[in-house]
C-alpha positions in Angstrom: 24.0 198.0 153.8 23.8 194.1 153.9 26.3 192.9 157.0 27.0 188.8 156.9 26.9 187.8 160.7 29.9 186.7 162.1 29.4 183.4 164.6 30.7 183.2 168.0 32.8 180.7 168.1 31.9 178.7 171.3 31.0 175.0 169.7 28.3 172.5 170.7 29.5 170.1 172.9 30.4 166.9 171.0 27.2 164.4 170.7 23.4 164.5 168.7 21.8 167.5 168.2 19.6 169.1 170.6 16.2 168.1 170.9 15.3 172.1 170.6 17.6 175.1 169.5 17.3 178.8 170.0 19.5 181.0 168.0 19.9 185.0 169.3 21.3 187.7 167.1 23.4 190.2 169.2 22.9 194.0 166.8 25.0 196.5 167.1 24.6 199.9 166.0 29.0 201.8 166.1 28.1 204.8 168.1 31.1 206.8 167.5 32.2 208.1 171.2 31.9 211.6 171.9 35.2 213.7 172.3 36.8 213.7 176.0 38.8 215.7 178.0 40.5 212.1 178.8 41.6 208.6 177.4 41.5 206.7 180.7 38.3 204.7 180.0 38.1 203.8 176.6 35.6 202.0 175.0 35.7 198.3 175.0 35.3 196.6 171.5 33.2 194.1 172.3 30.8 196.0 174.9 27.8 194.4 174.8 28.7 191.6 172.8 30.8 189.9 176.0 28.4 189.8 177.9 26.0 187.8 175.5 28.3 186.2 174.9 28.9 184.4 178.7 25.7 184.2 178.8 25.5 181.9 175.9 28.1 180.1 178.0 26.1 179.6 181.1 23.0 178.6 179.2 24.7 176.1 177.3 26.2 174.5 180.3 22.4 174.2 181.6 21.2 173.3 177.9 23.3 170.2 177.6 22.1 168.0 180.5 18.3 169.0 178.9 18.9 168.7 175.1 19.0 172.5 174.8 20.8 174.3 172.3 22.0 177.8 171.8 23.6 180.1 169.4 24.9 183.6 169.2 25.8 185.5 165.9 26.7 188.9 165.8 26.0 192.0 163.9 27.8 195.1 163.9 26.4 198.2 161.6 28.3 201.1 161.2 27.0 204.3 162.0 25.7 205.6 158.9 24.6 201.6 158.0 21.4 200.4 157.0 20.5 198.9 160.4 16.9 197.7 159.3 18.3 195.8 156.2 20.5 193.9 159.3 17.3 193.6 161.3 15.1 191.7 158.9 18.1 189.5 158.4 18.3 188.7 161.9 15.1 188.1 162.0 14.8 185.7 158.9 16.9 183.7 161.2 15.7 183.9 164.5 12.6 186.1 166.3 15.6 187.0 168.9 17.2 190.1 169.0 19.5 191.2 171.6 20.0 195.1 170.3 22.8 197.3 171.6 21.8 200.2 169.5 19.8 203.9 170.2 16.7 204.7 171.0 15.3 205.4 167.6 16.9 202.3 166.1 15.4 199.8 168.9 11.6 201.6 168.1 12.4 201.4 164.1 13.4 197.3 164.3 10.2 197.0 167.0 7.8 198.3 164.4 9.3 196.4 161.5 6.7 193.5 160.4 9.4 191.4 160.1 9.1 191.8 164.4 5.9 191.6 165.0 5.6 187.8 166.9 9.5 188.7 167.9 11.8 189.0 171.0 13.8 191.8 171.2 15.5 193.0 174.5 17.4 196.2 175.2 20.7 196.5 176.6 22.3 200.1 175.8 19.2 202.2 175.6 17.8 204.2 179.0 15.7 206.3 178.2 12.2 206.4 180.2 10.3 206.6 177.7 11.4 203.6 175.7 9.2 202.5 179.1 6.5 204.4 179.0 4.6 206.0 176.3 7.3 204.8 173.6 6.8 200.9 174.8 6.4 198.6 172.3 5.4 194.7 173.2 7.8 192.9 171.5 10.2 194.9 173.2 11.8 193.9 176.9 14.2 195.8 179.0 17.4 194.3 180.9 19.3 197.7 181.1 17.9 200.5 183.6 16.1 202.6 182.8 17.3 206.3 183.6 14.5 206.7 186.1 15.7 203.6 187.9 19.2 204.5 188.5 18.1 208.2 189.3 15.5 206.5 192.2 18.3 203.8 193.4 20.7 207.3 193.9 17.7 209.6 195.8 16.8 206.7 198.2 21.0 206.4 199.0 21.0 210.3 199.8 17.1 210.2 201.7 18.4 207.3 203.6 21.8 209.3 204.8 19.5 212.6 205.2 21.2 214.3 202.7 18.4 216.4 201.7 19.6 219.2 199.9 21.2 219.0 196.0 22.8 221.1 193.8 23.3 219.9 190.2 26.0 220.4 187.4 24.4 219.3 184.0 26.7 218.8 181.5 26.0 220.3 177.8 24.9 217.0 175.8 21.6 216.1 174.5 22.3 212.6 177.2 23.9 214.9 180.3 19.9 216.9 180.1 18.0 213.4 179.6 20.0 212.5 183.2 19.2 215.8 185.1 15.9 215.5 184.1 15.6 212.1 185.6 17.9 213.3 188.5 15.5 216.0 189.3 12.0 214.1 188.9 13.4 211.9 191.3 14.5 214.4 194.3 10.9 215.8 193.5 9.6 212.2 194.7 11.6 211.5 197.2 10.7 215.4 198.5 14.7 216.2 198.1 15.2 219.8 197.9 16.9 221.5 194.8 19.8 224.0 196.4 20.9 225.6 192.6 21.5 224.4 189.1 24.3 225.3 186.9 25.4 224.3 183.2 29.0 223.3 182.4 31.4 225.2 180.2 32.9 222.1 178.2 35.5 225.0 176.9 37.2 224.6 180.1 40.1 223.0 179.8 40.0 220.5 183.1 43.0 218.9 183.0 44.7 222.0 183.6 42.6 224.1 185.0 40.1 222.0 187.4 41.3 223.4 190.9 40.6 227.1 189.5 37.9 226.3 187.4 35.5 223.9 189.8 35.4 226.8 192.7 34.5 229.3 191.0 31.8 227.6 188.8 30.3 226.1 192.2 30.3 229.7 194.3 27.3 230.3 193.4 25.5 227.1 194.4 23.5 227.7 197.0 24.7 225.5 200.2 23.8 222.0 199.6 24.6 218.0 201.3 25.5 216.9 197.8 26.4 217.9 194.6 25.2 216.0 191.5 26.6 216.0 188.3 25.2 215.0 185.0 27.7 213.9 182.8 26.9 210.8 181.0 30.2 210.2 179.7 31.6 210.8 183.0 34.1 213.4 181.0 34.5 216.6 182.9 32.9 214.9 186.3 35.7 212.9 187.2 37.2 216.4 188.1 34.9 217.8 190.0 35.4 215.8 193.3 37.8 218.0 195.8 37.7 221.1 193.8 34.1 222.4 194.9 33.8 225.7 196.4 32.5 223.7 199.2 33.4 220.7 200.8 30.7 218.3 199.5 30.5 215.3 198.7 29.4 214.1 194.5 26.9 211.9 193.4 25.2 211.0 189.8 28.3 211.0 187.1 31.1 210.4 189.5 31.2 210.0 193.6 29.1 208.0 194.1 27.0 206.3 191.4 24.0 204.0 190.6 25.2 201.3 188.0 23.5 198.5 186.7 26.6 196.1 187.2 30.6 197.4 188.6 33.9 195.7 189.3 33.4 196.4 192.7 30.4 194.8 192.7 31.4 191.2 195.0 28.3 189.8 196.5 25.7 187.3 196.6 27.9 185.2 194.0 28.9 188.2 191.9 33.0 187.8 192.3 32.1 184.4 190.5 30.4 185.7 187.8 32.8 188.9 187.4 35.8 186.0 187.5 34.3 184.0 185.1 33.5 187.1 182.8 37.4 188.1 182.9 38.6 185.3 182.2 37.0 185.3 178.7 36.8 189.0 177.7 40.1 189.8 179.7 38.3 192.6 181.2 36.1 193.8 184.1 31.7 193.8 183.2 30.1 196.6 182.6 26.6 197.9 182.1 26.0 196.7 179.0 27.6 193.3 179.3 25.4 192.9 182.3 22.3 194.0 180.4 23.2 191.6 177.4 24.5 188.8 179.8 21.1 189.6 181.7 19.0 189.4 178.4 20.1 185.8 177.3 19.9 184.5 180.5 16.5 185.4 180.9 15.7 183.7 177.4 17.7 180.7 178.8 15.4 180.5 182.0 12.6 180.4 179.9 13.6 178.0 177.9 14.4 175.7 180.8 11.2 176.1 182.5 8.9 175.8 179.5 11.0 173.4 177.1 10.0 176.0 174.4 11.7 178.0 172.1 8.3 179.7 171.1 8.6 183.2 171.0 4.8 183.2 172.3 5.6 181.0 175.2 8.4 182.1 176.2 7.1 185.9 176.3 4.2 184.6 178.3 6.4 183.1 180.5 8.7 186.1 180.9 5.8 188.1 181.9 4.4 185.6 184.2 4.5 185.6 187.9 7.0 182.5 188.4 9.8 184.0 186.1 12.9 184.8 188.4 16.3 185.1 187.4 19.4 184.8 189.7 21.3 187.9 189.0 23.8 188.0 191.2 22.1 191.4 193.0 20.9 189.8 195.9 17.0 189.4 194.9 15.6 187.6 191.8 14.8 189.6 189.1 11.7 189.7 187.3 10.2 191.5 184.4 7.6 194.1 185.1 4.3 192.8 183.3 3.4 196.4 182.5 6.3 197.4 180.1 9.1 194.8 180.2 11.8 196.4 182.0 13.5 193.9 184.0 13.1 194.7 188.0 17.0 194.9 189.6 18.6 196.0 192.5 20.9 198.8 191.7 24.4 199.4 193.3 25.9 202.9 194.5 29.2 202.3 194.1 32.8 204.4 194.0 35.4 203.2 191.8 36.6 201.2 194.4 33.6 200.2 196.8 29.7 199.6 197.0 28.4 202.0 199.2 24.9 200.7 199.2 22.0 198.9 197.0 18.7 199.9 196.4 15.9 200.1 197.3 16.8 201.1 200.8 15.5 199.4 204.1 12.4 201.8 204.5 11.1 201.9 200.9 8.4 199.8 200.7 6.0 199.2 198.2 2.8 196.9 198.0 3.8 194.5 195.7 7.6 194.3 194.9 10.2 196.9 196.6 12.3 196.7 193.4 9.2 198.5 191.9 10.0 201.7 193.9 12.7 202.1 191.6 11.4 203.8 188.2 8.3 203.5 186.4 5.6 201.8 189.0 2.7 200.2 187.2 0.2 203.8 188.0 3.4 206.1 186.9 4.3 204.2 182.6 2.2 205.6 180.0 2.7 202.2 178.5 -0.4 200.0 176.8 1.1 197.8 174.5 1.4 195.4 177.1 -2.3 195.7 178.3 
């Protein structure tokens, strides 16, 4: 299925054309949500697509004193939609792509021919290996990668000595992808696993929670901190106060590494979350950071190498003098060895940051943002050799 793009409807400032344009495609794959136990969160319509969409607005604001111009179309594809016939569309356009789309999409458009030469950056997908031995080099990273936020949350609990962890997986193909990275992690930081259990999603929570959660989490083994896996955050948001024991939660709910969070304030942040709700009407999340984050970085380069060569600018994103202010209290970077983009992370509650890693103590010989996730001698990655 062919999709016309739909422009964003932010117009040039009045005057002659710029002296060089870069256009970006923003593709979407509709990833119908799974079922939850509750309706308090609901999905944003434009996830993703807000957040490129600000940062089209900040790089236009730099653009205009340079003779810079920028443009964002959008693509939605539905989920049983031909999202390669999108792609090369795109792509006939613009070498571009900021893709808010799964796993196995992002690797399908990387390996298109139609790519090869192209940018494409990654906002929605975490999966390690997308980072490791399913890199690809046209292919950059602005969200975290599971490994990342599972690191940022076991240097929070080393730091506090809370050394030993029980775990709640939840049932879901993503709830087992985020204990896994939950329990590499404690491995490296030498955590120590206290008992593992899977969750019943026939419970009915909302009912039931303060006799289900005790008796599931008797049998845990005593622990400093329970994790939960729960991706969607369904059935974790009721786990808090109903433990067995009286522990504090971590991972899916308690406390929890993000890539971006309302509650998220410094270093400039309460500007940029301001400026974000005033257009969208709503607070930024993940994957408006990651998009935000992904045409900002395209802006930067642009800026610093008057290019809009998809060559160039690569070169330069991979470069040692790249930084980008993200509002996280360090530059960020992009690793050279696989593109993911190098970011503090936030532990946050729903109503406070607790912390940001990487911890005072965790050092590291080059960057300390690289002891979060996939250090240079830990990706399987060569495509960017």
């Amino acid at each position: 299925m062919r999709l016309a793009f739909a422009s964003i409807l932010l117009g040039l400032w009045a005057g002659s054309a710029p002296a060089l344009e870069l256009g970006v495609t923003w593709l979407h794959r509709v990833v119908p949500p799974p079922p939850t136990l509750s309706n308090l969160d609901p999905v944003p319509g434009d996830l993703g697509r807000a957040g490129a969409e600000l940062g089209l607005r900040d790089n236009r604001t730099t653009g205009q004193f340079l003779g810079h111009g920028y443009a964002l179309s959008a693509a939605d594809v539905p989920a049983e939609g031909d999202i390669l016939a999108v792609a090369r569309d795109a792509l006939a356009a613009s070498p571009f792509l900021i893709v808010d789309a799964p796993a196995a999409d992002l690797l399908a458009i990387a390996d298109l021919p139609e790519a090869q030469g192209a940018l494409l950056f990654n906002a929605a997908a975490p999966e390690t290996a997308l980072r490791s031995q399913d890199c690809r080099a046209n292919l950059f990273h602005t969200l975290p990668s599971r490994a990342m936020l599972a690191d940022a949350l076991m240097q929070g609990l080393a730091s506090k000595r809370w050394t030993d962890l029980a775990l709640i997986t939840g049932p879901r193909p993503g709830d087992q992808a985020w204990a896994a990275a939950l329990k590499a992690s404690a491995a490296k930081f030498r955590l120590r696993p206290r008992g593992e259990a899977v969750w019943d999603e026939a419970a009915d929570m909302r009912r039931n929670a303060a006799q289900e959660v005790p008796l599931f989490t008797q049998e845990l083994r005593d622990h400093d901190v329970l994790l939960v896996a729960d991706e969607a955050r369904d059935f974790a948001r009721y786990i808090a106060y109903n433990t067995w024991l009286p522990r504090p939660v971590a991972g899916s709910a308690g406390m929890m590494p993000v890539a971006w969070s309302r509650v998220v304030e410094q270093w400039g942040a309460a500007q940029l979350q301001s400026r974000f709700e005033d257009m969208a009407g709503r607070p930024m999340q993940d994957r408006d950071y990651a998009a935000w984050a992904a045409f900002r970085a395209l802006g930067e380069a642009v800026t610093r190498t008057g290019s809009a060569d998809p060559a160039t600018l690569r070169a330069y994103l991979l470069g040692g003098e790249f930084e980008l202010a993200g509002f996280k209290g360090s530059p960020l970077s992009f690793r050279p060895w696989n593109g993911q983009l190098r970011q503090p992370i936030p532990l946050v509650t729903d109503t406070a940051v607790v912390a940001t890693a990487p911890m005072e103590g965790f050092l590291h010989q080059g960057n300390e943002l690289d002891t979060l996730g996939l250090d240079r001698p830990d990706s399987a990655c060569t495509a960017f050799d």
